[in-house]
Structures are given as structure tokens and as C-alpha cells.
TORPA-765895 format. One record per atom (N, C-alpha, C): y, z, x; atom name. Coordinates in pm, whole numbers, plus 50000, padded with zeros to 5 digits. Layout:
<atoms>
      y      z      x  site
      Y      Z      X    CA
...
</atoms>
This chain:
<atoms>
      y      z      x  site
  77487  43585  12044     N
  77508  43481  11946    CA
  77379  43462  11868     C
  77418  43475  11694     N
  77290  43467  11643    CA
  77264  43327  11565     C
  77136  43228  11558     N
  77115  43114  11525    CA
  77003  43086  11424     C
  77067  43047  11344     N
  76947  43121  11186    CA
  76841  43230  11191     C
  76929  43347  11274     N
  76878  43484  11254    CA
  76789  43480  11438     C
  76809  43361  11501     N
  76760  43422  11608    CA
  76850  43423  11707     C
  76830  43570  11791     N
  76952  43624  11896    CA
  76910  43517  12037     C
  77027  43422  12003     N
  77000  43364  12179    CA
  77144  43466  12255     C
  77074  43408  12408     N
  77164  43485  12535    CA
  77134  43411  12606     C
  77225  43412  12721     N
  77266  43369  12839    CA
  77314  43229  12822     C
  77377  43225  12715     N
  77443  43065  12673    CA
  77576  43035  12785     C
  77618  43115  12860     N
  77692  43050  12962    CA
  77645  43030  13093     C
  77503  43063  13148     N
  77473  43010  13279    CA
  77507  42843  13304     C
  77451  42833  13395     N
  77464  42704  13451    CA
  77307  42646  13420     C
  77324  42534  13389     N
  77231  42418  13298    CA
  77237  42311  13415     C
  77120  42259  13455     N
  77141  42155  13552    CA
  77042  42062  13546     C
  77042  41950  13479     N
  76901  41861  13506    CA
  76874  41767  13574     C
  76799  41767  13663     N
  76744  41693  13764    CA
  76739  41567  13752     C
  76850  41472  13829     N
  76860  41298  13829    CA
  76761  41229  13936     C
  76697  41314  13999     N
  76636  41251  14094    CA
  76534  41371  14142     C
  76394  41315  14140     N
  76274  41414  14149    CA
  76289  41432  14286     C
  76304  41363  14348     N
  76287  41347  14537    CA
  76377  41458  14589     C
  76485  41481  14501     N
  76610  41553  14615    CA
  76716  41638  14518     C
  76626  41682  14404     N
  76707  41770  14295    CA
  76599  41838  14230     C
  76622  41957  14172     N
  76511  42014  14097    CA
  76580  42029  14031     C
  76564  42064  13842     N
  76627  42133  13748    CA
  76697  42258  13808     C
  76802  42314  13752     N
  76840  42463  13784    CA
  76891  42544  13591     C
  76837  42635  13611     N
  76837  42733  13469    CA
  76819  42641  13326     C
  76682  42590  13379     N
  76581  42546  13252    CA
  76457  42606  13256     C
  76492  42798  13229     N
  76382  42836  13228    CA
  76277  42850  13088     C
  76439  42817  12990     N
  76326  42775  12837    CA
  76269  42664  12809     C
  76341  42557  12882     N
  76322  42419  12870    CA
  76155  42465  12921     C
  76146  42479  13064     N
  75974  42503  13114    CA
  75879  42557  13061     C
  75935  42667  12988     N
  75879  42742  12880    CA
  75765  42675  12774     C
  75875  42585  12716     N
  75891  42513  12594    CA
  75761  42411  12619     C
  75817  42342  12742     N
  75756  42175  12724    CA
  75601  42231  12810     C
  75548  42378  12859     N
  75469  42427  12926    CA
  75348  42468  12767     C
  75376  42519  12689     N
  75398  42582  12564    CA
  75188  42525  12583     C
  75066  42573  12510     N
  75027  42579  12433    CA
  75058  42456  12338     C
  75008  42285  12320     N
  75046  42186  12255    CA
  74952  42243  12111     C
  74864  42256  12107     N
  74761  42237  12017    CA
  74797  42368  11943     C
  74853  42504  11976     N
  74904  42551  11863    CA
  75001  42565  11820     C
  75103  42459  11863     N
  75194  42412  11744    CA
  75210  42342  11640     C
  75245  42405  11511     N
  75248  42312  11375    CA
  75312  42164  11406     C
  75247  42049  11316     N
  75344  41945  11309    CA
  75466  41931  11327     C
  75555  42020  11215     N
  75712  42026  11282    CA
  75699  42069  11427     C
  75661  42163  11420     N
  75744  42223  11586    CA
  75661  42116  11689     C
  75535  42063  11697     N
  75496  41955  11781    CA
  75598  41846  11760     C
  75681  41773  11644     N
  75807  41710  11633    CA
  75895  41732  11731     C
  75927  41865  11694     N
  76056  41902  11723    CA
  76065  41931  11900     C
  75916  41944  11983     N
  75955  41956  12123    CA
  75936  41875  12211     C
  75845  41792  12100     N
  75876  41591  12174    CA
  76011  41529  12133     C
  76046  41564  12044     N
  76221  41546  12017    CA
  76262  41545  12122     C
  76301  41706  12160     N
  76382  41767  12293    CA
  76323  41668  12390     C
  76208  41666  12445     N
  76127  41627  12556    CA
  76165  41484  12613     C
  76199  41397  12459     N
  76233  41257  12508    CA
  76389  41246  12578     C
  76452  41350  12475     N
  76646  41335  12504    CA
  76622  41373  12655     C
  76549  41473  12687     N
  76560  41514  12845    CA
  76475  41414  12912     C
  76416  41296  12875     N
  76347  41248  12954    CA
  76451  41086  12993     C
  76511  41095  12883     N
  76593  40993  12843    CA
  76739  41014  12961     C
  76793  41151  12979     N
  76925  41192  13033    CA
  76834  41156  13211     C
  76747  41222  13220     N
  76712  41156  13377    CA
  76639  41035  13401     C
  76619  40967  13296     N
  76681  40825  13357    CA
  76764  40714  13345     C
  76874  40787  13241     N
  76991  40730  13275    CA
  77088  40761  13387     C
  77038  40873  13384     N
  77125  40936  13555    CA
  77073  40924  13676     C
  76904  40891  13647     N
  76902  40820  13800    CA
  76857  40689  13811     C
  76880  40580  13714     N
  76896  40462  13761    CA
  76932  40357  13655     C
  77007  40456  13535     N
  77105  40360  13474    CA
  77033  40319  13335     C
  77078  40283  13229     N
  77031  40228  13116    CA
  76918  40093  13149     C
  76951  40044  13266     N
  76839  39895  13267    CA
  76721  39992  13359     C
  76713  40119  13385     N
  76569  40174  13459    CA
  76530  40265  13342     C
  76608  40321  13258     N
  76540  40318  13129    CA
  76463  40212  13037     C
  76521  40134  13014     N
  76480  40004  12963    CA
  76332  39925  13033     C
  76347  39918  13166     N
  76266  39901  13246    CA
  76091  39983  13211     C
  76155  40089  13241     N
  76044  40190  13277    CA
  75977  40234  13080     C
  76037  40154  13003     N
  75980  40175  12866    CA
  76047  40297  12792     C
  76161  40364  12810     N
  76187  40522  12758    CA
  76265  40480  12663     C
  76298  40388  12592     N
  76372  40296  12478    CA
  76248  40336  12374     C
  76148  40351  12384     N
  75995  40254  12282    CA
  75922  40397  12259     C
  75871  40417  12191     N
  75780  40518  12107    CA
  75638  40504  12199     C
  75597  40621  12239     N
  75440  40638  12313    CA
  75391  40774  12269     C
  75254  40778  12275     N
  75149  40843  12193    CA
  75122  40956  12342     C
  75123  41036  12311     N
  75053  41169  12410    CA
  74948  41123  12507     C
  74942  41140  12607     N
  74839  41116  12737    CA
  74767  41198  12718     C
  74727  41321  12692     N
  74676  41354  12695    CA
  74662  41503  12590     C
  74571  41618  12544     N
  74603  41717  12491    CA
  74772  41838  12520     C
  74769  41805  12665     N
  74892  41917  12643    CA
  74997  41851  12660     C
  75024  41738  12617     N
  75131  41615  12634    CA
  75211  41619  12492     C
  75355  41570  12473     N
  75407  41562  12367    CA
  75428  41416  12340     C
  75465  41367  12230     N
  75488  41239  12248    CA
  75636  41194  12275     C
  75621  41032  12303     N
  75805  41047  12317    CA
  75857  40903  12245     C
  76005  41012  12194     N
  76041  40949  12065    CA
  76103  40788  12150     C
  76150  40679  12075     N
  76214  40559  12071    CA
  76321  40607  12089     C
  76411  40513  12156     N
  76561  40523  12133    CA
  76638  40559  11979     C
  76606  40511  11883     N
  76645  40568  11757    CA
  76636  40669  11757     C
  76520  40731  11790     N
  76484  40899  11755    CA
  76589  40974  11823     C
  76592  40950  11967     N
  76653  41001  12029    CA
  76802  41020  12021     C
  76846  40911  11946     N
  77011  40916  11872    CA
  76997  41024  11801     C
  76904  41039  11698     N
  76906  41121  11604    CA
  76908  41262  11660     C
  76836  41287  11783     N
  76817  41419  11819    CA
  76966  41471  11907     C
  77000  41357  11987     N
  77139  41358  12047    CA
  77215  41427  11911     C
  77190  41364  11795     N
  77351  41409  11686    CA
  77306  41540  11681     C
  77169  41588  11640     N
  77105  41697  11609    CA
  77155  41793  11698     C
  77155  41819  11820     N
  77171  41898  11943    CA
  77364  41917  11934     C
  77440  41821  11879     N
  77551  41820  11879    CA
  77563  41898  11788     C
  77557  41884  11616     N
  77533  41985  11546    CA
  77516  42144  11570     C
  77385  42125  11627     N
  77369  42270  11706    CA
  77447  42352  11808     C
  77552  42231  11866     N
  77656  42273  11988    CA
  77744  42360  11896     C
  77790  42298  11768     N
  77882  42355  11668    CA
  77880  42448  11645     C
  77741  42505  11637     N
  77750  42642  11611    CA
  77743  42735  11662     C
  77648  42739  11821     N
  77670  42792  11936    CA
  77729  42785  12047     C
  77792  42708  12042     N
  77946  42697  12120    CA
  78053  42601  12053     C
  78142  42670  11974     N
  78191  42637  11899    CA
  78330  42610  11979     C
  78368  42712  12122     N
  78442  42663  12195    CA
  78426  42517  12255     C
  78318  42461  12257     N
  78298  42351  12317    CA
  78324  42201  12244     C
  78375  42257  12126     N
  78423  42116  12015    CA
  78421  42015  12072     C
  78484  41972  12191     N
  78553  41853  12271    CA
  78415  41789  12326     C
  78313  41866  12370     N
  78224  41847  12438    CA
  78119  41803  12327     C
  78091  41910  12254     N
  77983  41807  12138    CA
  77999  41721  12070     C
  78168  41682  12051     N
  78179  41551  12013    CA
  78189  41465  12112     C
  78216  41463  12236     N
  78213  41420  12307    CA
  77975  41304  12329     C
  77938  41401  12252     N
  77768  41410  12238    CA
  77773  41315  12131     C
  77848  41368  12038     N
  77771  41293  11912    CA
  77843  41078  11930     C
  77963  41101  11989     N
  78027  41001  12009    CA
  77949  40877  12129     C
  77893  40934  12190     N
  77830  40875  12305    CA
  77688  40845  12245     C
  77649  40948  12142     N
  77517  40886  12075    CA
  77539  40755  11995     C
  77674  40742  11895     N
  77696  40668  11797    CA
  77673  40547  11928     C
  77758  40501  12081     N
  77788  40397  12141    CA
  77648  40384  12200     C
  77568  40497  12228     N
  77454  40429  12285    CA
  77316  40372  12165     C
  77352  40414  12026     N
  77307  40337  11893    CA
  77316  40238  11896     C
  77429  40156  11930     N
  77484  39978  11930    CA
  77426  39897  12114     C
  77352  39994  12133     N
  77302  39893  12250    CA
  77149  39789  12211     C
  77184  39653  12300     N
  77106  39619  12208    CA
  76998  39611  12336     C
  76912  39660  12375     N
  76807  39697  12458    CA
  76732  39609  12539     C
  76754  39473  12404     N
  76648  39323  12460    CA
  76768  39297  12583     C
  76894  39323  12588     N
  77003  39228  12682    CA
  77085  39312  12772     C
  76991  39457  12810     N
  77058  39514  12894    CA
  77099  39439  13020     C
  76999  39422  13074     N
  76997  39352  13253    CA
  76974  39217  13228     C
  77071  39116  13235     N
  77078  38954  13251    CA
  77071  38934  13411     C
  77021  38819  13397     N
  77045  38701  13543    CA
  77197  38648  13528     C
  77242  38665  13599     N
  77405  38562  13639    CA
  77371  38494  13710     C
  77382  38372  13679     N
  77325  38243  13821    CA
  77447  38231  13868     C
  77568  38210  13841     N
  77689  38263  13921    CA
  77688  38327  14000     C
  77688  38416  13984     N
  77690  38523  14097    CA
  77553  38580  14212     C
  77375  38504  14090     N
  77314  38535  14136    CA
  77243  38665  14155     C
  77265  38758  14084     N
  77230  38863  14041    CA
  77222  38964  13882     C
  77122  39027  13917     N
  77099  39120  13712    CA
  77260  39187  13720     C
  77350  39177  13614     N
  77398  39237  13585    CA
  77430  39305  13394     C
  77476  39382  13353     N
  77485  39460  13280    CA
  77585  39441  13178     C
  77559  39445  13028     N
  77722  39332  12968    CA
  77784  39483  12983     C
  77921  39446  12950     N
  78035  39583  12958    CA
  78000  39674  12886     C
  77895  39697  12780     N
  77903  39771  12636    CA
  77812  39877  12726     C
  77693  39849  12831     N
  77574  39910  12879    CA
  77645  40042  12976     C
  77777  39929  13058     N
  77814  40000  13191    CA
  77912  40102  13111     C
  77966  40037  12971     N
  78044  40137  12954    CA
  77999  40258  12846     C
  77865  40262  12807     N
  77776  40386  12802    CA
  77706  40474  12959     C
  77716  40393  13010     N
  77610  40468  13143    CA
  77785  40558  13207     C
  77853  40484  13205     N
  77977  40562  13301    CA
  78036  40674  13155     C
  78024  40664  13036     N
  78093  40761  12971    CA
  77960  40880  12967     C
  77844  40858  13009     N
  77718  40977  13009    CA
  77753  40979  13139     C
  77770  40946  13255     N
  77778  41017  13370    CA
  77893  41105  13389     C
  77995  41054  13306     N
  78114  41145  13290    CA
  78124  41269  13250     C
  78027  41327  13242     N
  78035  41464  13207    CA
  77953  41500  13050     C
  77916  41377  12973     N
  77835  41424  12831    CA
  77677  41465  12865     C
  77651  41401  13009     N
  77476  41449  13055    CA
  77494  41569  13062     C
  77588  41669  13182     N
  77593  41793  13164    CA
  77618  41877  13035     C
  77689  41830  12953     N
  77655  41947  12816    CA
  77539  41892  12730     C
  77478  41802  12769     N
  77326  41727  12712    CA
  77246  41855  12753     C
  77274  41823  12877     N
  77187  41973  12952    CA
  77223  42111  12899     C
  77298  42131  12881     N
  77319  42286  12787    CA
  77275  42315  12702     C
  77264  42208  12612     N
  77287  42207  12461    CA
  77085  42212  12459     C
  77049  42137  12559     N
  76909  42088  12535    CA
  76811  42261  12590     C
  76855  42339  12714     N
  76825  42440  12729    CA
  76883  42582  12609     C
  76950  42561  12562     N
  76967  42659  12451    CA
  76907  42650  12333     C
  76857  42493  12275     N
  76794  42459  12184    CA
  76655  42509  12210     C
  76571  42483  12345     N
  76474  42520  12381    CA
  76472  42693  12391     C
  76566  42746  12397     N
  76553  42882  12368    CA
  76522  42917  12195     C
  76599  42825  12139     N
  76573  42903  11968    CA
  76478  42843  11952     C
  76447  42719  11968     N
  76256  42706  11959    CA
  76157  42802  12019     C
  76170  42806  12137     N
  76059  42949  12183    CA
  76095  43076  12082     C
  76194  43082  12077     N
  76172  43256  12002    CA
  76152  43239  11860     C
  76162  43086  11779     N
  76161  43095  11626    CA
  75999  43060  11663     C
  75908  43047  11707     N
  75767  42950  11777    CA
  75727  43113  11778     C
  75792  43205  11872     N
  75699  43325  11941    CA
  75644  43268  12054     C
  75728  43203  12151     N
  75686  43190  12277    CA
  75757  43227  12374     C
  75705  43369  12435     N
  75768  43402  12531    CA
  75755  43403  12668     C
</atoms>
């Protein structure tokens, strides 16, 4: 399959990203490692963009999968931060990250074009996780006495656990392939 002239392969392995560091490792993100391993300082502006792009959506999918939109929220992966250090990327805000979600869907279109159901399935879950409003994820219920979550949060976190994280994960390791080879990183 060719993608503005560059030959990707192995677009049907298995894509797996890690919800939990303790008791899961990634499985066949060997461009993703590639990618986010990469030489920071000689990449142009765009492409330094474009692999803190990727970097946040994947940073964003494991921690909504391992502890929900309010341990995102929590832990700051909603909010825009500046590189730690030289071989660090930066990571985008929740806005950005919508944008890169539609972006990656786009890109599903054209390299797996069998997968229609599934990248809209991407772009649709980006539009619902756009309307979250971030300040009111996790409330106090003095009723009940505990943080809970209004319906709009639980019913983004259960339609990404449903199966749109795994083609997140596909879509995000194949993208990281046409970046390394349009980059020259092999």
C-alpha cells in the first residue's frame, strides 16, 4: 500500500498499546519506538509537530485506558507542556489532540479503506470527546458520597474502550511508519 508515494507494509499485524506499564507492554509498535526514539534535534519544525502530535494521541489512549478520562484530567494530559528535556517532544492539549484523532482517521481512509466503520467509528468519538468539558469531569456527590463522572464522560470512556482505542492503535503505528520513511528514519 502506497501513501503519498511512500510504500508502507505490514498494515495487518497486530497493534497493541499498553493500558498499564506494570503488567502490559506495547506489542508491534516497532515504528511507533522508532519514531518517538528518533534523533529530536534533527527534525524540522513540521516533523518535530507532527511526532508530538502522534506522541500525545498515544499518550492520551493510555490514560484513558488505564484510569479513565478523570486520571487523564488528573494527571494534566488535557493541557499543553513544553519538552523536558532535548530528546523530549512536546505534548499537545486536548484540542490538538481532537485534531490529530480526525487527522489519523483521515489517514485510516486511505490505508485501510476496508476499515470505514472503524475510522469513523475514530473520527466520531473525537467529535464526543471535543464536547467534554474537562473543568467537571470528576464531581463530589454528597449523596452518595463519592467522585463521580456526569454521563457524557462515562459515555466517552466506555465508547473508547469499546474497541475505537484498538484501531487508535493501528492507525497511530502505521502513521508512525510513513513518518519514519517520509523523515529517513530507519
Amino acid at each position: 500500500m502506497k501513501y503519498k508515494g511512500i510504500e508502507l507494509e505490514g498494515l495487518d499485524k497486530d497493534v497493541k498499546l499498553a493500558h498499564s506499564r506494570f503488567t502490559e507492554a506495547d506489542e508491534g509498535t516497532d515504528w511507533i519506538d522508532k519514531l518517538l526514539t528518533c534523533d529530536k534535534a534533527a527534525l524540522t519544525p513540521t516533523q518535530f509537530h507532527e511526532v508530538s502530535a502522534l506522541s500525545s494521541v498515544i499518550n492520551m489512549d493510555y490514560q484513558i485506558c488505564n484510569g479513565g478520562i478523570g486520571q487523564y484530567v488528573g494527571n494534566g494530559y488535557h493541557e499543553y507542556r513544553a519538552p523536558y528535556s532535548d530528546d523530549d517532544v512536546e505534548h499537545y492539549g486536548a484540542v490538538e489532540q481532537v485534531y490529530m484523532l480526525r487527522a489519523l482517521a483521515d489517514f485510516g481512509d486511505n490505508v485501510f479503506p476496508y476499515a470505514d466503520s472503524c475510522n469513523r467509528e475514530v473520527r466520531q468519538w473525537a467529535n464526543l470527546f471535543d464536547h467534554i468539558d474537562f473543568d467537571s469531569v470528576d464531581y463530589y456527590d454528597e449523596v452518595i458520597g463519592e467522585y463521580v463522572s456526569p454521563e457524557a464522560v462515562e459515555e466517552c470512556e466506555q465508547s473508547y474502550y469499546g474497541g475505537v482505542s484498538d484501531h487508535v492503535g493501528l492507525l497511530c503505528e502505521a502513521y508512525a511508519q510513513y513518518l519514519c520513511k517520509s523523515y529517513g528514519i530507519d
